[in-house]
MOPAC internal coordinates of N, CA, C and O (Angstrom, degrees):
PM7 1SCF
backbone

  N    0.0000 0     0.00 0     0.00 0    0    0    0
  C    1.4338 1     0.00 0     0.00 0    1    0    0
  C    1.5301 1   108.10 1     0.00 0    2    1    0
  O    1.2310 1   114.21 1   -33.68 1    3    2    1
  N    1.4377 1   128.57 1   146.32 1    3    2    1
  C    0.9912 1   132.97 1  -126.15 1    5    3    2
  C    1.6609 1    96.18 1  -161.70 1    6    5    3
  O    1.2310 1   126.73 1   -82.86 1    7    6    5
  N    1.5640 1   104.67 1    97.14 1    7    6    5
  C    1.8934 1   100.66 1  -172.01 1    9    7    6
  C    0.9397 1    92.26 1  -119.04 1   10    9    7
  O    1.2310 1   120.41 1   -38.73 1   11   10    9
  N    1.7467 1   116.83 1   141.27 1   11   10    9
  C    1.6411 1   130.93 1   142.77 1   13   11   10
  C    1.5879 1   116.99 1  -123.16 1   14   13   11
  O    1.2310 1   130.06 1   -55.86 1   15   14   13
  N    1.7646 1    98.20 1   124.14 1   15   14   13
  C    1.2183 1   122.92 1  -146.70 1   17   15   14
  C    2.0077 1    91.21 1   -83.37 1   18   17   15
  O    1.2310 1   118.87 1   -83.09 1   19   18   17
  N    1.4090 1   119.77 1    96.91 1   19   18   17
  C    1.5594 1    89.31 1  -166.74 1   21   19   18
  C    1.5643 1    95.26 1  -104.55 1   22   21   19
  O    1.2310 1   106.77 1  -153.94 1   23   22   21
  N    1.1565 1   142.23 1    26.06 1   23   22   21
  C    1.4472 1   155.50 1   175.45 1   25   23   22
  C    1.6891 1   100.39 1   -74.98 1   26   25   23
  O    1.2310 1   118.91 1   -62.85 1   27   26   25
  N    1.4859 1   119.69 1   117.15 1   27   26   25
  C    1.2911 1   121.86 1   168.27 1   29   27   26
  C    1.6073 1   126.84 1   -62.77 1   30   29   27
  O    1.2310 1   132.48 1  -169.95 1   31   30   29
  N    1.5673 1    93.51 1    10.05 1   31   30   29
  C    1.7805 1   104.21 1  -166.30 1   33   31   30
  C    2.0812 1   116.77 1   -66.14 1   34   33   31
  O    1.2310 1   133.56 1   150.61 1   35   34   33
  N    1.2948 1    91.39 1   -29.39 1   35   34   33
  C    1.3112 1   135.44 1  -176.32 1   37   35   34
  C    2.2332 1   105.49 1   -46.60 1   38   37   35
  O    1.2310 1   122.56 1   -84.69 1   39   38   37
  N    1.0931 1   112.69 1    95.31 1   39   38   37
  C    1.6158 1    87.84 1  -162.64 1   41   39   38
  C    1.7747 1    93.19 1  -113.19 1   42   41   39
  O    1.2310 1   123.83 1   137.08 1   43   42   41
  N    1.4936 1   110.26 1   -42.92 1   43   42   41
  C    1.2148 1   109.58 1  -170.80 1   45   43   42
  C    1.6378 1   108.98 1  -140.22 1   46   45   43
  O    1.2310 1   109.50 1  -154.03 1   47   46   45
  N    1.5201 1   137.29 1    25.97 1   47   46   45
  C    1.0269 1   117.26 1  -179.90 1   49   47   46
  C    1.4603 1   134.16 1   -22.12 1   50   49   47
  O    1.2310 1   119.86 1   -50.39 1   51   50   49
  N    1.7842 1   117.88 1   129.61 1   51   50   49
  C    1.0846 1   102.00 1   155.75 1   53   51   50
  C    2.0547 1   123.13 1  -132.40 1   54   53   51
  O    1.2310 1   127.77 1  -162.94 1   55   54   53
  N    1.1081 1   102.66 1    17.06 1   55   54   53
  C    1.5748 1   118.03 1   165.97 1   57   55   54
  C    0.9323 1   108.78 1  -148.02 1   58   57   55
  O    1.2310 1   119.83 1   -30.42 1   59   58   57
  N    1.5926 1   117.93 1   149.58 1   59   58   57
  C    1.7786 1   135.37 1   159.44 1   61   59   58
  C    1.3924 1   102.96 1  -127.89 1   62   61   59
  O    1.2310 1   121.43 1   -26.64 1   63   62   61
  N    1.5000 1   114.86 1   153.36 1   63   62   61
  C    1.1766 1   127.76 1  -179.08 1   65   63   62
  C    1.6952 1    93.68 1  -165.99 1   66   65   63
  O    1.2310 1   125.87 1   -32.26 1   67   66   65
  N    1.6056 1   106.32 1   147.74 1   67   66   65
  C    1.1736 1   115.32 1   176.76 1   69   67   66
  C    1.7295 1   126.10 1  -121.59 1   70   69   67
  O    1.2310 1   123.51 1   -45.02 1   71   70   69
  N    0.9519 1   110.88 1   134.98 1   71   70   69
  C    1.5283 1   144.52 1   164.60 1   73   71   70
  C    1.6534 1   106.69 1   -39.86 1   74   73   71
  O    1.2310 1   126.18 1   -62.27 1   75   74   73
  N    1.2552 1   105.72 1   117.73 1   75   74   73
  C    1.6145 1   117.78 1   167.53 1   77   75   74
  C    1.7767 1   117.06 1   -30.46 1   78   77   75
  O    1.2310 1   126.09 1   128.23 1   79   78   77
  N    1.3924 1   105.90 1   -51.77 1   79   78   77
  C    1.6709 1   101.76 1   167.40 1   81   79   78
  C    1.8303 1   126.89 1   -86.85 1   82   81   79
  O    1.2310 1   128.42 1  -164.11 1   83   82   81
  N    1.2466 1   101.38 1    15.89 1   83   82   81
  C    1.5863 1   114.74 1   167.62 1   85   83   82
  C    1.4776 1    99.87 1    97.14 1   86   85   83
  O    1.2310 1   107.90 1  -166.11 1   87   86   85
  N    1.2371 1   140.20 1    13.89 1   87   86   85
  C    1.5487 1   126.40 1   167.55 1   89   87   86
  C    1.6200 1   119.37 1   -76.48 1   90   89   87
  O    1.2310 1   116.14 1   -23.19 1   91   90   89
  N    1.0221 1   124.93 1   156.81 1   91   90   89
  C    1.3424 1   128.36 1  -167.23 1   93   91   90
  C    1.4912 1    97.67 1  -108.20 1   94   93   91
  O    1.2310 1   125.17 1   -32.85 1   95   94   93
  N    1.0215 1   107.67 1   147.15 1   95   94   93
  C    1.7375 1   138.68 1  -179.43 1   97   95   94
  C    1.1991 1   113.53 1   -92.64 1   98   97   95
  O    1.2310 1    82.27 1   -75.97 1   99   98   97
  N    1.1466 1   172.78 1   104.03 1   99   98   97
  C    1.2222 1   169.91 1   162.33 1  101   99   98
  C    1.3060 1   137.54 1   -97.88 1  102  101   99
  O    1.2310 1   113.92 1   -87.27 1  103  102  101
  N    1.7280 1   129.11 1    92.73 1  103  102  101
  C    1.5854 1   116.59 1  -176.21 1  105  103  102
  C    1.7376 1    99.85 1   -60.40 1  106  105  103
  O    1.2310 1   120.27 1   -29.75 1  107  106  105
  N    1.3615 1   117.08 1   150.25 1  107  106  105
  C    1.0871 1    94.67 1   139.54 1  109  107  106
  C    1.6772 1   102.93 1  -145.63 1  110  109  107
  O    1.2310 1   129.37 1   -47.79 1  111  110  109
  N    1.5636 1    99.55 1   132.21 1  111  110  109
  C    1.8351 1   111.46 1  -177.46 1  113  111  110
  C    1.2745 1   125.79 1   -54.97 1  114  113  111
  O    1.2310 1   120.48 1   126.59 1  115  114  113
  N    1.7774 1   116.69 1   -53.41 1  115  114  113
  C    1.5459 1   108.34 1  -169.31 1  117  115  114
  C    1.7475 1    84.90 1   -77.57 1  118  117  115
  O    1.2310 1    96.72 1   168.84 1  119  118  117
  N    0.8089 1   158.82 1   -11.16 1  119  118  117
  C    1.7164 1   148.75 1   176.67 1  121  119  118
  C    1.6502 1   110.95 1   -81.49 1  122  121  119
  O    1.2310 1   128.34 1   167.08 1  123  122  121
  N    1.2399 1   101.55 1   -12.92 1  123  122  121
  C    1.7356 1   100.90 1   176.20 1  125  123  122
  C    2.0575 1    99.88 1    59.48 1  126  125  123
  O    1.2310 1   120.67 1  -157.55 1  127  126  125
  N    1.2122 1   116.32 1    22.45 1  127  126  125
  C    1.2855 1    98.86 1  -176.94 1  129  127  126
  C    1.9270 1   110.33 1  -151.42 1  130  129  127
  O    1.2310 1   121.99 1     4.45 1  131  130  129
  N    1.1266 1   113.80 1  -175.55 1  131  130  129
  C    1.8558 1   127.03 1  -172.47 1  133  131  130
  C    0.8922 1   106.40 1  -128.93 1  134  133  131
  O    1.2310 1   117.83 1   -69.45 1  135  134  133
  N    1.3261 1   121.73 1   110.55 1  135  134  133
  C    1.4049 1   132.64 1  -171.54 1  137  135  134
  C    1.7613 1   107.07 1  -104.49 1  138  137  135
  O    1.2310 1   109.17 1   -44.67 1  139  138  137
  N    1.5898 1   137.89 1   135.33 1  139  138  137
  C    1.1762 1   124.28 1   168.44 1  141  139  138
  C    1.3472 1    91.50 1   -94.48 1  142  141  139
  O    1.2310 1   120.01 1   -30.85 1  143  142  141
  N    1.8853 1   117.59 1   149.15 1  143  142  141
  C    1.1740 1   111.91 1   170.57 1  145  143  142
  C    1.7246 1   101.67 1  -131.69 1  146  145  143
  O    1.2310 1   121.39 1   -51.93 1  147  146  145
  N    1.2385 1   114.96 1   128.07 1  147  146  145
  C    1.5974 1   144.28 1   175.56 1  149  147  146
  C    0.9537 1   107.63 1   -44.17 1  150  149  147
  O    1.2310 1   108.01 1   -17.52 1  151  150  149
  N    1.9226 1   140.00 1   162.48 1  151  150  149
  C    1.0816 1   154.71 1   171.43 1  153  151  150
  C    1.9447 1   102.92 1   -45.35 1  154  153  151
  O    1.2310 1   132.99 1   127.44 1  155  154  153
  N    1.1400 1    92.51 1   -52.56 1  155  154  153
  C    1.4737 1   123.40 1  -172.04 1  157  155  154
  C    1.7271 1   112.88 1   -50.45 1  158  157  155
  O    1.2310 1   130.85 1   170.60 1  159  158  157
  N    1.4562 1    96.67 1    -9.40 1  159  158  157
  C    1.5855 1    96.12 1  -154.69 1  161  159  158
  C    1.1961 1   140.41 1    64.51 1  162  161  159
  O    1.2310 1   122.09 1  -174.36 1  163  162  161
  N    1.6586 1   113.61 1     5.64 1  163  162  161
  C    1.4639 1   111.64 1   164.20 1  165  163  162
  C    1.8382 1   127.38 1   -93.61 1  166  165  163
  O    1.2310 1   114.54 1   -44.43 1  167  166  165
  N    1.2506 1   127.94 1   135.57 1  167  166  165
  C    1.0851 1   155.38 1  -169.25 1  169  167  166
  C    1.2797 1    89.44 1   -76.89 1  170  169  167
  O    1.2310 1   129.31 1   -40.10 1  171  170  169
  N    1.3727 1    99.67 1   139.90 1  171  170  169
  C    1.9473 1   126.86 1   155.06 1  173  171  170
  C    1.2274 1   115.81 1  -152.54 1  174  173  171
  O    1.2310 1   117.28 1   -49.60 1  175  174  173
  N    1.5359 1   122.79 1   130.40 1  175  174  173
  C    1.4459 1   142.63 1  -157.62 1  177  175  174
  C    1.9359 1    82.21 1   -68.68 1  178  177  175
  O    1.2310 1   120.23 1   -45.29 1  179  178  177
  N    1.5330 1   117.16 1   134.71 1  179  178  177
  C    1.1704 1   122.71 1   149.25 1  181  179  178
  C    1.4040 1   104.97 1   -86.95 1  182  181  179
  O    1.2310 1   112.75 1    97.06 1  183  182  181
  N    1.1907 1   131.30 1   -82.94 1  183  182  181
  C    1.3188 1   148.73 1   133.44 1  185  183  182
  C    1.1004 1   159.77 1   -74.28 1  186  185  183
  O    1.2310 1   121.09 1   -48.75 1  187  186  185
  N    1.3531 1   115.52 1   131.25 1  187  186  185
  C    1.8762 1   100.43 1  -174.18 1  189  187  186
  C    1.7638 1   110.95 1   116.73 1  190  189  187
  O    1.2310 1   139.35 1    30.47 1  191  190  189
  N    1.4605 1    80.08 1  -149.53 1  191  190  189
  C    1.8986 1    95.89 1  -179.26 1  193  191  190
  C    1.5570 1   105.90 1    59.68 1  194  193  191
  O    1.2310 1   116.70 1  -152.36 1  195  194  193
  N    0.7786 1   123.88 1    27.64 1  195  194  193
  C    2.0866 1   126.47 1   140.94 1  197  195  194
  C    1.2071 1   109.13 1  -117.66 1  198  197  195
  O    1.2310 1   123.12 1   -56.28 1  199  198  197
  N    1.4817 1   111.63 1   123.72 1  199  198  197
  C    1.8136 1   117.18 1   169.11 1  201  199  198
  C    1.4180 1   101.27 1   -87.79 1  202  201  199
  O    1.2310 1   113.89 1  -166.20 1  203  202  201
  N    1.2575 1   129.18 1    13.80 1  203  202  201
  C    1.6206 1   143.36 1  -157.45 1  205  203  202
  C    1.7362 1    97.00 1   -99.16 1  206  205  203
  O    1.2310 1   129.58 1  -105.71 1  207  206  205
  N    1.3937 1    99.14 1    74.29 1  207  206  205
  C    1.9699 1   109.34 1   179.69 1  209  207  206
  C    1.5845 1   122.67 1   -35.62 1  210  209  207
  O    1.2310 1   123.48 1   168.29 1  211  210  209
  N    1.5482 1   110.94 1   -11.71 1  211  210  209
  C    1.6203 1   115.20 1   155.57 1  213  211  210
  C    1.3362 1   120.81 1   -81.29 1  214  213  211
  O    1.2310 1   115.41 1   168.54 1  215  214  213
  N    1.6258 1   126.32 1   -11.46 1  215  214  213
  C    1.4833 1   124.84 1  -146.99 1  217  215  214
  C    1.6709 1    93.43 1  -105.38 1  218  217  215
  O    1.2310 1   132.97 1   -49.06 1  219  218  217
  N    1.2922 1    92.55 1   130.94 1  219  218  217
  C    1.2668 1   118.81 1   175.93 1  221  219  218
  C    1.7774 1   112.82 1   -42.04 1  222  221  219
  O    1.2310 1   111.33 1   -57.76 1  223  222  221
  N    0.9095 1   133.94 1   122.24 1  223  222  221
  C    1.3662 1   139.28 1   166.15 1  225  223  222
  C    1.3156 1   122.44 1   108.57 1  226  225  223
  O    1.2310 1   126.13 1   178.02 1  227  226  225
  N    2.2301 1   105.83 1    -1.98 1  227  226  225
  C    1.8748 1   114.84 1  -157.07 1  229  227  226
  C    0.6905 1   117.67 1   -65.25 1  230  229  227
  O    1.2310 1   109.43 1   -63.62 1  231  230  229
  N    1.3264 1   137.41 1   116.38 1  231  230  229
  C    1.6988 1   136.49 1   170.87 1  233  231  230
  C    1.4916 1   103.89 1   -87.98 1  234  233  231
  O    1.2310 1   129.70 1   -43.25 1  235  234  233
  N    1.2863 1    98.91 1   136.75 1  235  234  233
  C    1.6888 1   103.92 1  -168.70 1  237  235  234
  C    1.5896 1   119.05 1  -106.00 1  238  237  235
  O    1.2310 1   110.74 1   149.47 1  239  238  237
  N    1.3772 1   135.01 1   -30.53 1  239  238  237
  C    1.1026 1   123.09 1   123.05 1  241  239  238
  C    1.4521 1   124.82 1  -146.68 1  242  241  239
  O    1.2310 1   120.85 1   -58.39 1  243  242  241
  N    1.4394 1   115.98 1   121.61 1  243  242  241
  C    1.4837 1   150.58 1  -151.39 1  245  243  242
  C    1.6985 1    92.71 1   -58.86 1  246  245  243
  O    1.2310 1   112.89 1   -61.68 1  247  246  245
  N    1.3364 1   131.04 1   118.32 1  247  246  245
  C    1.0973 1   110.63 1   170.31 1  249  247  246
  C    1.3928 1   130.19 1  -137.25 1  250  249  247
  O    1.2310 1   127.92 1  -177.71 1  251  250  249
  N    1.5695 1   102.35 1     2.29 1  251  250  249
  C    1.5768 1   111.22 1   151.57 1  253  251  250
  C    1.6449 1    97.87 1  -172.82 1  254  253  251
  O    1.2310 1   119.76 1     2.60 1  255  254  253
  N    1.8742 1   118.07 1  -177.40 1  255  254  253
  C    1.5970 1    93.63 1  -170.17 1  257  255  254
  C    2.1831 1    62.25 1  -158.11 1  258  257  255
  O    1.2310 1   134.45 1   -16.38 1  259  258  257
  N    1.1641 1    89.67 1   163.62 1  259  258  257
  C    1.7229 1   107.82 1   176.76 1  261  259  258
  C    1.6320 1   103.00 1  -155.85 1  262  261  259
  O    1.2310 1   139.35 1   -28.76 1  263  262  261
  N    1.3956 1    80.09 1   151.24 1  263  262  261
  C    1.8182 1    97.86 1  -179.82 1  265  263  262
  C    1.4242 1   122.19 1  -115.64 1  266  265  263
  O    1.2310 1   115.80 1   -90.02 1  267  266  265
  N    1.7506 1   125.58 1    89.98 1  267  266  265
  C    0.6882 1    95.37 1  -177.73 1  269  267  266
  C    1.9335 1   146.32 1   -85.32 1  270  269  267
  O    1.2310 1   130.20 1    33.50 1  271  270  269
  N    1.1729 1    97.94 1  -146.50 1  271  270  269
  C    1.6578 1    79.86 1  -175.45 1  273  271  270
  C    1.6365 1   128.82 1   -75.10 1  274  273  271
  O    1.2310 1   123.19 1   170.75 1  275  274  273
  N    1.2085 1   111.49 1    -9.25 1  275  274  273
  C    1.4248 1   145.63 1   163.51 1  277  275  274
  C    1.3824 1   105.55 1   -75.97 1  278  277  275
  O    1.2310 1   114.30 1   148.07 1  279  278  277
  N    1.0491 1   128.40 1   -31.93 1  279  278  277
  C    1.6946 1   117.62 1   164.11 1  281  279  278
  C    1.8740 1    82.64 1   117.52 1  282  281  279
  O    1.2310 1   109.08 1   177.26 1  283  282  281
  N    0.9306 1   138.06 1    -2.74 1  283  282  281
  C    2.0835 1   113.72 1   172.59 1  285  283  282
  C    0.6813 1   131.22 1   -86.37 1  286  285  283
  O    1.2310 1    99.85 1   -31.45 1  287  286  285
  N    1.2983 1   154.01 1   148.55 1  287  286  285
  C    1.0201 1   146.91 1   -72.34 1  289  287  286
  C    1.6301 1    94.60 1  -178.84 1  290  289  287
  O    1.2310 1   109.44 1   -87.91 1  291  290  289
  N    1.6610 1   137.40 1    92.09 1  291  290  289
  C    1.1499 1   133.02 1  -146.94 1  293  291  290
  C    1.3605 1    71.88 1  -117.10 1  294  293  291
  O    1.2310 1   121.67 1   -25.62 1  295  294  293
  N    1.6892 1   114.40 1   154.38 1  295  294  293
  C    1.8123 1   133.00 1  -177.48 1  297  295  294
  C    1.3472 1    93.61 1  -149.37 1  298  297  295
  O    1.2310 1   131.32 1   -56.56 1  299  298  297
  N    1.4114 1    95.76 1   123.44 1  299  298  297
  C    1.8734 1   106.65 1   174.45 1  301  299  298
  C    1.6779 1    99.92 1  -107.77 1  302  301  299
  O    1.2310 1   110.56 1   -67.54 1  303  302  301
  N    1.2002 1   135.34 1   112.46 1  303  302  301
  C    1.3302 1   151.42 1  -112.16 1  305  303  302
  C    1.2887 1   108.57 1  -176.67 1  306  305  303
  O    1.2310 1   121.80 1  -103.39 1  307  306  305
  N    1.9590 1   114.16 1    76.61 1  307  306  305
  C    1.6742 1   123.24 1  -148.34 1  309  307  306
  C    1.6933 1    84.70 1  -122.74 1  310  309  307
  O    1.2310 1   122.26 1   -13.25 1  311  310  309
  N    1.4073 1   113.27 1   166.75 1  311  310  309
  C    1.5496 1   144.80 1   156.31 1  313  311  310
  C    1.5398 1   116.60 1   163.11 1  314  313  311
  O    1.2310 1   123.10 1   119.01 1  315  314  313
  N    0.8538 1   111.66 1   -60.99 1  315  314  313
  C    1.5479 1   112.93 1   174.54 1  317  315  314
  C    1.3932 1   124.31 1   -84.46 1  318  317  315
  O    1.2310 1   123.97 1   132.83 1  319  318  317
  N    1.5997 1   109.99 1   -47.17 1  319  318  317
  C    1.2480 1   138.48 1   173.48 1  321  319  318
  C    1.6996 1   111.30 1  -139.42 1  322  321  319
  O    1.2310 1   127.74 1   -45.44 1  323  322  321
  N    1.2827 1   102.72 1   134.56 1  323  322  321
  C    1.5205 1    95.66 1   164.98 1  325  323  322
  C    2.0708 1   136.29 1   -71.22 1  326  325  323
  O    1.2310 1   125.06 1   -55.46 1  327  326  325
  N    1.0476 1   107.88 1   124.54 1  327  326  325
  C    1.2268 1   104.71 1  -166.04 1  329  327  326
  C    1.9279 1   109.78 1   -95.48 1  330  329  327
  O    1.2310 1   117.37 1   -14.44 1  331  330  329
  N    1.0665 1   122.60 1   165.56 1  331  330  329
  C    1.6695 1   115.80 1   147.54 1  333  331  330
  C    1.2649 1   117.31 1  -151.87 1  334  333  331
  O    1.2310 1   129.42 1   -79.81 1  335  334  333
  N    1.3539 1    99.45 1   100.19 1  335  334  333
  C    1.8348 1   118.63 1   176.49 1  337  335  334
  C    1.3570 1   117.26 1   -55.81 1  338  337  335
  O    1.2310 1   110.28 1   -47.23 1  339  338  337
  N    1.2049 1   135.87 1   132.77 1  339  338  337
  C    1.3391 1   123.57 1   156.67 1  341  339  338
  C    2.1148 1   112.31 1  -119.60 1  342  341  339
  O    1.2310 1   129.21 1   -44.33 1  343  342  341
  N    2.0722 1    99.86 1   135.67 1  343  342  341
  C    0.8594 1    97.90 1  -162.49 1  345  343  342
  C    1.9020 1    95.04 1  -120.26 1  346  345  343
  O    1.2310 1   124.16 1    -5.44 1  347  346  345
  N    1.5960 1   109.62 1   174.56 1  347  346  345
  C    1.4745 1   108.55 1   161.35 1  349  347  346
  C    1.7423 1    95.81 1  -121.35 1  350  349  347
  O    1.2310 1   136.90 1   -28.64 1  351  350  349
  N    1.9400 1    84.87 1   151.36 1  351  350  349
  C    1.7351 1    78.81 1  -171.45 1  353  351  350
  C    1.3991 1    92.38 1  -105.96 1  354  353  351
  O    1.2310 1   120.10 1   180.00 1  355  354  353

């Protein structure tokens, strides 16, 4: 399978990991957020996208994300302290 991401949403990826039905996982860092992206190539915020350190969901810097076989969605989520989120997509 064979994706091109043509959505300008895209600022700084730095992990992909994929989803049991073929969707792609995506950290992405300067966006502070995890985007799943569709066959289609379109992007949707799982989480994130405020660098705004009060805003609910901020990942501060994105630094890898895994899928496991159950479909969740693990976020390694470091700057001050290291974090590991787990999400469903």
């Amino acid at each position: 399978m064979l994706y091109q991401v043509t959505s300008a949403v895209l600022q700084e990826p730095t992990s992909v990991a994929v989803l049991s039905d073929g969707r792609l996982v995506v950290a992405d860092n300067a966006a502070g957020c995890v985007y799943v992206i569709d066959d289609a190539g379109n992007a949707s915020t799982l989480v994130g996208g405020s660098k705004s350190a009060t805003a609910s969901g901020h990942l501060h810097l994105v630094n890898a994300v895994y899928c496991t076989p159950n479909d969740d969605i693990i976020v390694c989520d470091h700057r001050l302290q290291a974090r590991l989120l787990t999400f469903t997509a």
